[in-house]
MARBA-706543 format. One record per residue (C-alpha): residue in three letters; x, y, z. Coordinates in steps of 0.02 Angstrom, whole numbers, plus 50000, padded with zeros to 5 digits. Example, Ala and Ser with C-alpha at 12.3 -4.5 7.8 and 13.67 -1.06 7.14 Angstrom:
<recs>
Ala506154977550390;Ser506844994750357;
</recs>
This chain:
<recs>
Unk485204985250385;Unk485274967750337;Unk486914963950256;Unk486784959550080;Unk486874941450025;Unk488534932449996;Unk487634922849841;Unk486634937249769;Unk488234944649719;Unk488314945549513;Unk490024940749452;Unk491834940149526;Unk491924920649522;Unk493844923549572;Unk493564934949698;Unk492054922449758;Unk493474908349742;Unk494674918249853;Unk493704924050011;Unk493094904750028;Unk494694898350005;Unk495314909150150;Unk494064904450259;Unk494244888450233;Unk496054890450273;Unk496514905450367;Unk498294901450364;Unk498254901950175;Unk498624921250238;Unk497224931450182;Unk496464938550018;Unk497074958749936;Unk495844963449807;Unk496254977249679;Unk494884985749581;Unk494085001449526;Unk492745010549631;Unk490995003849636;Unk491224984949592;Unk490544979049737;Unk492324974749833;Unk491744980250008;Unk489784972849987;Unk490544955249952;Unk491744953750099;Unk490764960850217;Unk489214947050152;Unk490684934250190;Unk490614934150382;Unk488654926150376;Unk489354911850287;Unk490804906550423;Unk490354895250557;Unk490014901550729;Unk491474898650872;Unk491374893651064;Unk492234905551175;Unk492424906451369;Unk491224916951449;Unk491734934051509;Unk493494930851429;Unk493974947451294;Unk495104938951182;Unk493954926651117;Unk494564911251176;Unk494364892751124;Unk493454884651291;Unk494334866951225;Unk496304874051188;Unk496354891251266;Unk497884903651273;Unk498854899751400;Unk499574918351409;Unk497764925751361;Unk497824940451475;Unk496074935951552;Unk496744919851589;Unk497214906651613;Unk495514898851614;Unk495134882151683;Unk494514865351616;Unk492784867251590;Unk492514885551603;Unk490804891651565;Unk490544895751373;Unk489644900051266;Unk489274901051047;Unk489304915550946;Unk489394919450747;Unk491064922250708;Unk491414943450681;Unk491854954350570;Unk492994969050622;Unk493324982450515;Unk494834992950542;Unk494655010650492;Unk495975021850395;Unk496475033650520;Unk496505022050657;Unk497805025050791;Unk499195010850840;Unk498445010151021;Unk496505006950933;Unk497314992450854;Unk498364983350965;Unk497714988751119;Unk498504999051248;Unk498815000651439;Unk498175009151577;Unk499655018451635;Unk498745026051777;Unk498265010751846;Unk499855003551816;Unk500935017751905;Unk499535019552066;Unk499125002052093;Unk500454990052004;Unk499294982151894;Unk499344978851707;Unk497654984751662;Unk497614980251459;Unk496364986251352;Unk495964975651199;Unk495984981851036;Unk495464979650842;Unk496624964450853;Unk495994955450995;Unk494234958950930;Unk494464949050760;Unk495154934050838;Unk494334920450753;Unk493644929850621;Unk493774942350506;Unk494674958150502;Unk494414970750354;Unk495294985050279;Unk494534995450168;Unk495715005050063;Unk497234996750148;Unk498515005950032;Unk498005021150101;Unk498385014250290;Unk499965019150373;Unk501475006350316;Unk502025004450522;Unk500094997450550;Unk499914986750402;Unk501824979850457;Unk500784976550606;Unk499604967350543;Unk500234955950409;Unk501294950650573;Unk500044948750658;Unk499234937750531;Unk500644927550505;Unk500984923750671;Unk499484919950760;Unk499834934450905;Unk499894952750956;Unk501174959851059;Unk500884973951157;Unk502694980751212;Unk502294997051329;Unk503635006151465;Unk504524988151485;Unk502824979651522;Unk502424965551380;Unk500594958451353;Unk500534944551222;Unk498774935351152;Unk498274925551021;Unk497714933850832;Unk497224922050703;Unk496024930750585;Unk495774931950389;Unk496554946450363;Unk495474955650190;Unk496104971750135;Unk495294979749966;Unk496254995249859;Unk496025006749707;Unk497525006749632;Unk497005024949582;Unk497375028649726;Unk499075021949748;Unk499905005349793;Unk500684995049924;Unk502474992049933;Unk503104977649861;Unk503474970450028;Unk501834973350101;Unk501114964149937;Unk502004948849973;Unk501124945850146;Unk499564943150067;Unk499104927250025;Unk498074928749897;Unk497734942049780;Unk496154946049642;Unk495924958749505;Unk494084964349490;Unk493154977349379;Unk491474978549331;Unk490754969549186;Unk490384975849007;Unk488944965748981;Unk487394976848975;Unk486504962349035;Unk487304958849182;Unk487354977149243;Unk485554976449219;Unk485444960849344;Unk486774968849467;Unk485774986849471;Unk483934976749476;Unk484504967549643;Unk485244982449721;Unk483784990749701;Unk482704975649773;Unk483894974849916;Unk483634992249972;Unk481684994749959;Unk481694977750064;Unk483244971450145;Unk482564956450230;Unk481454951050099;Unk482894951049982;Unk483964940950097;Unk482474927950120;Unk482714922949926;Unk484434922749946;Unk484464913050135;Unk484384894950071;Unk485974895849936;Unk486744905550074;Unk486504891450200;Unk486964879550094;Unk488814886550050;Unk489224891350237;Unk488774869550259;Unk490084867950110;Unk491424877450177;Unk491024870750366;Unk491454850050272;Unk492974858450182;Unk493514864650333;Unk493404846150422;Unk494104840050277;Unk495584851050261;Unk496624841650394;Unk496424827250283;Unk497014831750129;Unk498574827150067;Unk499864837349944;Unk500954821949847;Unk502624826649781;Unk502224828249612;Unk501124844549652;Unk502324851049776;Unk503864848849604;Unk502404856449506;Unk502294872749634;Unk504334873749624;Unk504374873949456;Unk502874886349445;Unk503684898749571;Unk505464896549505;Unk504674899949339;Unk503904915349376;Unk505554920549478;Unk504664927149619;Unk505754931749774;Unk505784920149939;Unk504834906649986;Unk503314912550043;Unk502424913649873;Unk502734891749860;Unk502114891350059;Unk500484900050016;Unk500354890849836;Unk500314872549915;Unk499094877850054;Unk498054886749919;Unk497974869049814;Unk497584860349971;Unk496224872650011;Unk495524869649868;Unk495514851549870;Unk494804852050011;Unk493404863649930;Unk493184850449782;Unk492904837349909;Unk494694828549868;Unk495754820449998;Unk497194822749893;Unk497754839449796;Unk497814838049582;Unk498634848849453;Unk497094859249455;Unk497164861949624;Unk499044869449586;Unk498424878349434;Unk496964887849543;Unk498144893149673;Unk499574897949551;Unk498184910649478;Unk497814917549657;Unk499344917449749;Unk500724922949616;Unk500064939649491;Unk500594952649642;Unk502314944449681;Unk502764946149516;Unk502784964849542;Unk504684973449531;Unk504274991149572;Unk502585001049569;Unk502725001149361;Unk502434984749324;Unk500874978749278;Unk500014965149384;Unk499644947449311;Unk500464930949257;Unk500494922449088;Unk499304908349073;Unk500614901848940;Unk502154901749067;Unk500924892949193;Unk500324879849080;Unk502444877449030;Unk502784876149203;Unk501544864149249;Unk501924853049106;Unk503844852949154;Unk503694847949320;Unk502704832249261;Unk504024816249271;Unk503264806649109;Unk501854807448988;Unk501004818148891;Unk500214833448967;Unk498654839349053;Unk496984830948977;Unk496244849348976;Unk496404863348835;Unk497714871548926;Unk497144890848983;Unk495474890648941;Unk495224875549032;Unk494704882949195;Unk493864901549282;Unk495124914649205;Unk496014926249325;Unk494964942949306;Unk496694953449281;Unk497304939449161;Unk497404951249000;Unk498504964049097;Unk499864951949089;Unk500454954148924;Unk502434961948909;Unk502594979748947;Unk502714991148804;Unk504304993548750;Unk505385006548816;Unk506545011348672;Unk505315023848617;Unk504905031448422;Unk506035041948320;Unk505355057648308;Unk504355065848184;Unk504665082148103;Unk506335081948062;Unk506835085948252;Unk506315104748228;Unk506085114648392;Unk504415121948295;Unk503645103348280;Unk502945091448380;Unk504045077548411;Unk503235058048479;Unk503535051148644;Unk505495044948664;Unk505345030448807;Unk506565030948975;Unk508075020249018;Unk507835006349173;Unk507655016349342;Unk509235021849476;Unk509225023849622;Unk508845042649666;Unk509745055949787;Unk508455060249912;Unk507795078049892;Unk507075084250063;Unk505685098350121;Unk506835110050214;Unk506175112050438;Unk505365099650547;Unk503475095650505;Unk501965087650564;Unk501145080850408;Unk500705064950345;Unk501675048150398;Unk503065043650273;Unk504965041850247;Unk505495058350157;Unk505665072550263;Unk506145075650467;Unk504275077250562;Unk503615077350739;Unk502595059150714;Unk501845046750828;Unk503315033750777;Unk505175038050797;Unk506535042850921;Unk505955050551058;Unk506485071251082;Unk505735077651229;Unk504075076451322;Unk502525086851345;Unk500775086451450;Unk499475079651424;Unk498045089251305;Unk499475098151211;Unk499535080451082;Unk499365065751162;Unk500215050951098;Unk501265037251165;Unk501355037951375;Unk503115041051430;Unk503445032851585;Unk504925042351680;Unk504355059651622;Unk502765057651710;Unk503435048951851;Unk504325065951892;Unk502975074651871;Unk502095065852004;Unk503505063352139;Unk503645077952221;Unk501485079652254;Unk501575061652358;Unk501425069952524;Unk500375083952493;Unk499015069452425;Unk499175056852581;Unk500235043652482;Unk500195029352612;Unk500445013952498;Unk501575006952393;Unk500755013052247;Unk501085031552157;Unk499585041952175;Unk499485049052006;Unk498285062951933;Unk497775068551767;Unk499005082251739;Unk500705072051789;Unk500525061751630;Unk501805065351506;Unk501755059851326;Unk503235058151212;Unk503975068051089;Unk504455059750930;Unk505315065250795;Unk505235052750622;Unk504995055150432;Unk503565063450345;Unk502985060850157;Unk502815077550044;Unk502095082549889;Unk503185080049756;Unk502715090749624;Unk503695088049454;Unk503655105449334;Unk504405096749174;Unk504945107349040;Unk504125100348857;Unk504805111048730;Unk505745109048577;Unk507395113048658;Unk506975096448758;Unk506915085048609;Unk508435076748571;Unk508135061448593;Unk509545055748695;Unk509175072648813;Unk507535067148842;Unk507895047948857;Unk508985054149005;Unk507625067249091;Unk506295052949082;Unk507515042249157;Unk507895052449294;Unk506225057249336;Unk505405039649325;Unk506895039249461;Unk506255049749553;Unk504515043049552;Unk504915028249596;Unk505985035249766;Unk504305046749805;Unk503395029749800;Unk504615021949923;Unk504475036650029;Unk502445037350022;Unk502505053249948;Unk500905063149840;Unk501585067349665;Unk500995079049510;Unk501575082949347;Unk501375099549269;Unk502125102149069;Unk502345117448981;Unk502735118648802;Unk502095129948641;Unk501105143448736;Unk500645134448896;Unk500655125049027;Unk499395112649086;Unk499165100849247;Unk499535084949161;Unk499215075349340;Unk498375081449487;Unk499245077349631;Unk498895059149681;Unk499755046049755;Unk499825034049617;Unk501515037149548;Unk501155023649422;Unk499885035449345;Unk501255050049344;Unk502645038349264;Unk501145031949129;Unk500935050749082;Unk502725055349080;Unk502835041848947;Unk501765047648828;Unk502725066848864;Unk502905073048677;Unk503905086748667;Unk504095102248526;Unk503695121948526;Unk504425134848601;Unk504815135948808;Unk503575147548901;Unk504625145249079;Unk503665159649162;Unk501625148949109;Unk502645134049180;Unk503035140749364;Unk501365149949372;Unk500385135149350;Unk501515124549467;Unk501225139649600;Unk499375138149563;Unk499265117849584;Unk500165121249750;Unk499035133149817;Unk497535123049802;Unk498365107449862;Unk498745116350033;Unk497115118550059;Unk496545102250020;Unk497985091550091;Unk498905104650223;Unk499705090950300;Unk500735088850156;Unk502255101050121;Unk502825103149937;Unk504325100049852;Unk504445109549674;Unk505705098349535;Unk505955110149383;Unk506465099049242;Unk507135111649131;Unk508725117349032;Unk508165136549076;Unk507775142748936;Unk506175155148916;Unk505775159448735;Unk503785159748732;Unk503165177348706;Unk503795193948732;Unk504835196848883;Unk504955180248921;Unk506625181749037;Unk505735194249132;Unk504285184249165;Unk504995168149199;Unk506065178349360;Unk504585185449405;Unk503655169049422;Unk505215160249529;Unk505255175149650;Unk503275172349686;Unk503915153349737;Unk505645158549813;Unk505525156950021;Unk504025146550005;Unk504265131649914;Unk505855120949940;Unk506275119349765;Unk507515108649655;Unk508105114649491;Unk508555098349367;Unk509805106349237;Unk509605095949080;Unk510765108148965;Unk511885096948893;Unk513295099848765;Unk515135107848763;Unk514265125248702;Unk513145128348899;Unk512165145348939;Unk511935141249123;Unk510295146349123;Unk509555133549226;Unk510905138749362;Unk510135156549374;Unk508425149449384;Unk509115140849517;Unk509485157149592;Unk508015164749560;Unk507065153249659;Unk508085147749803;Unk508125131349736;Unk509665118449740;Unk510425116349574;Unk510835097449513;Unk511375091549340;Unk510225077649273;Unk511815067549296;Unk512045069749445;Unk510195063849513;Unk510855046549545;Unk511345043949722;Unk512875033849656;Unk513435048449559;Unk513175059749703;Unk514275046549825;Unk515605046249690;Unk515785065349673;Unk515945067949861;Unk517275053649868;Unk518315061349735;Unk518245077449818;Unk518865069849981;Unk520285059949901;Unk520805077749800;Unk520935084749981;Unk521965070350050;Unk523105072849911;
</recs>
């Protein structure tokens, strides 16, 4: 099917803004966008490829190369002056999900390489989107060891292939676009920083305009290259605008005052490193360059400020995404030497960031006294959390194979190596030595009479790694009365966003299940956005009596549907309870019958928050109960846990 036109896209003038800027500068880094489902993310970057110019590259050659300055260490190289070559529209690779390491950097041929002593390398995604585009789709969802991969790639121009001590190196230099839900969880801070640019989108509340976007979709599909016709010459006309901005870009010129004006923006903002001024100046010259300037203005800064600088503002996975058009407009009058300020109207002056009103202060955390008169029998309003430790980590007991993270020991594709095995069992990375055994001893019994190893399909060995695995972490939090004194449950809330924030370090699922009054209730299904988890263990109100035993059902319920629909993910269970059980008859009973269903199955954790001189140790014998290691709420952080062992070893000494 025709793709659908760049221009016939309703909307999104920042995201519009963004993808040209990027191609007219691919060093600018590259363009994240963030946005709910259905708003047209994917349609508009894949319509951006028709609108690049097309590049010369030497016939026959793999990697793509530039006839007039090719690679010298291009693997299908070197080619000569002159080679034959030929023009072609620039491409558009799109890297999938579940893509493995080899798909995307390329591999060898270790067959080859062991029976004839050749390098034999076989391109991958990498090699295909030099000089173009490459796209992820859902990139927060793609393993952190290939997006390291590459954002490195991206930054520095080249893949390197390092495989059984043989190195193959070529060039990379592609607009790297990845799109996200951040439903659906987020990238690491780290991660964020690589990419240049960043938009918020979401789809419009104007009736009208949903009219117009849902009227061409339809036209589009009953006739895909009649639609494109009406669309062809506004199409043609931007890719011949960003073709002169890209001539013009080596031209333009960024003056000191705009590069004090990016300082002061940045060091306002107080964003870490360097890299968010880097991709700010070549932003504002990008744009110049777009505006048909030879020489970049304060609203060339003021663009890229908006583009380059909402996700490096981020701290940790809780804070909200956006800058203050108020700070900007501050900063970019204080880095002016003399004068009055800009001529414009300040924010409103040019195309508002899309995420702009997200950038407001957080709420505050100091939370609400509580109603009721603090009675266990009434409800009692939301009491915020303190600022976030740094956790103990809590691991899944036994070696795994699930899903790629940092939490718990698995058998993974990354990671020290632990053994071998043959091929078919589950093939991975070659290893070299291991299947060089395998082979030696069948060299005369298959007329070896070269230099070469003859090799056959069942020598190969593949390594056996061992590395870290990310679990479910689901959170059973206790909501009752008992729970709500305040200063209790400013520390549980505290400790838990703790926690949250360690399972999003260690790319871990999470869920929240509360009980309190009669019941329990799933309060999140398990998801990977802990930001969603730590937004609804904000607004935890607490009051009623405890029923322990609804609480640990419904957590053993959630856990048995989620290993159907995610088995590669093994559960750990944090009880966030003082132990009591008070809700209907029998309740003791119960509430041991419920932890002996989970005992042996789940790898549990039991967070005691009993506090007071006056303690029943109930939380202990829950503990018990469920085969579950017992902590203190105080003694989640890892500092506290460090300082307890220490003291412990210097009582010893003495």
């Amino acid at each position: 099917m025709k793709p659908y036109p760049f221009t016939a896209v309703v909307g999104m003038p920042d995201l519009r803004l963004a993808l040209v800027l990027s191609a007219i500068s691919p060093a600018v880094g590259g363009v994240l966008v963030r946005g709910e489902k259905g708003t047209a993310k994917s349609t508009m970057v894949r319509a951006l490829a028709g609108l690049l110019p097309g590049v010369d590259v030497v016939d026959a050659c793999r990697f793509s190369c530039d006839p007039f300055a090719p690679d010298a260490a291009c693997p299908d190289g070197p080619h000569a002056e002159g080679s034959p070559a030929h023009r072609r529209p620039a491409r558009l690779v799109e890297l999938p999900v579940g893509a493995a390491e080899d798909r995307v950097i390329g591999s060898l041929n270790l067959e080859r390489a062991l029976a004839d002593g050749v390098t034999d390398f076989q391109p991958g995604l990498l090699a295909a989107a030099h000089r173009g585009l490459l796209y992820v789709d859902e990139v927060n969802l793609l393993h952190d060891h290939l997006v390291d991969t590459l954002l490195d790639a991206a930054a520095m121009g080249r893949a390197t292939v390092e495989r059984e001590g043989v190195s193959v190196s070529h060039a990379a230099r592609f607009v790297l676009i990845g799109t996200m839900n951040p439903e659906e969880g987020e990238l690491r801070p780290q991660l964020l920083d690589r990419f240049g640019l960043t938009v918020e989108v979401a789809s419009s509340r104007d009736p009208e305009l949903r009219v117009e976007v849902v009227r061409r979709r339809l036209a589009y599909e009953a006739d895909p290259d009649g639609f494109g016709g009406q669309y062809a010459a506004a199409d043609a006309e931007l890719a011949a605008d960003i073709e002169a901005a890209q001539r013009l870009l080596p031209s333009v010129k960024l003056p000191d005052d705009a590069l004090r004006q990016i300082a002061e923006v940045c060091a306002s903002f107080e964003v870490d490193g360097m890299r968010a001024d880097i991709v700010t100046a070549r932003t504002a010259v990008a744009h110049a360059a777009w505006a048909g300037r030879t020489e970049a203005t304060t609203e060339d800064v003021r663009v890229a400020a908006r583009l380059a600088l909402p996700h490096r503002r981020r701290r940790n996975p809780f804070d909200a995404p956006g800058i203050s058009e108020e700070q900007l407009e501050q900063a970019l009058q204080d880095a002016e030497p003399e004068g009055p300020g800009p001529d414009d109207d300040g924010p409103g002056s040019g195309t508002p960031p899309e995420g702009g009103e997200a950038s407001g202060p957080p709420p505050s955390e100091g939370g609400q006294e509580p109603s009721g008169g603090g009675k266990s029998g009434g409800d009692q309003k939301p009491v915020g959390a303190g600022e976030a430790f740094r956790a103990r980590r809590f691991e899944v007991k036994g070696t795994g194979e699930g899903a790629a993270g940092r939490r718990s020991r698995a058998i993974t594709d990354n990671g020290r190596t632990i053994g071998v095995q043959p091929a078919g069992t589950k093939d991975g990375h070659p290893h070299l030595l291991a299947t060089v055994r395998a082979a030696a001893p069948h060299q005369r019994s298959r007329g070896r009479s070269g230099a070469g190893l003859v090799v056959r399909a069942q020598d190969l060995r593949f390594a056996r790694r061992e590395g870290r695995e990310g679990n479910l972490v689901l959170f059973c939090v206790d909501a009752s009365g008992s729970m709500g004194a305040r200063q209790r449950m400013r520390e549980v809330k505290t400790a838990v966003l703790s926690l949250l924030l360690d399972a999003y370090q260690r790319r871990d699922k999470v869920g929240l299940v509360t009980f309190r009054a009669s019941g329990a209730e799933l309060s999140l299904p398990p998801t990977i956005s802990v930001d969603a988890a730590a937004s609804r263990l904000d607004g935890l109100a607490t009051g009623g009596r405890t029923p322990l035993a609804e609480g640990l059902l419904e957590a053993a319920r959630v856990l048995r549907i989620e290993a159907v629909r995610d088995p590669l993910r093994r559960p750990l269970l944090v009880v966030v309870t003082d132990g009591r059980a008070t809700s209907g008859a029998d309740a003791v009973q119960r509430a041991k019958q419920a932890a002996g269903l989970l005992a042996g199955n789940v790898t549990s954790v039991v967070m005691d928050c009993e506090s007071g001189k006056m303690r029943l140790g109930l939380a202990g014998e829950l503990a018990e109960h469920l085969g579950a290691e017992h902590v203190p709420v105080a003694e989640v952080a890892a500092d506290t846990l460090a300082g307890a062992v220490r003291s412990r070893i210097s009582g010893r000494a003495a």
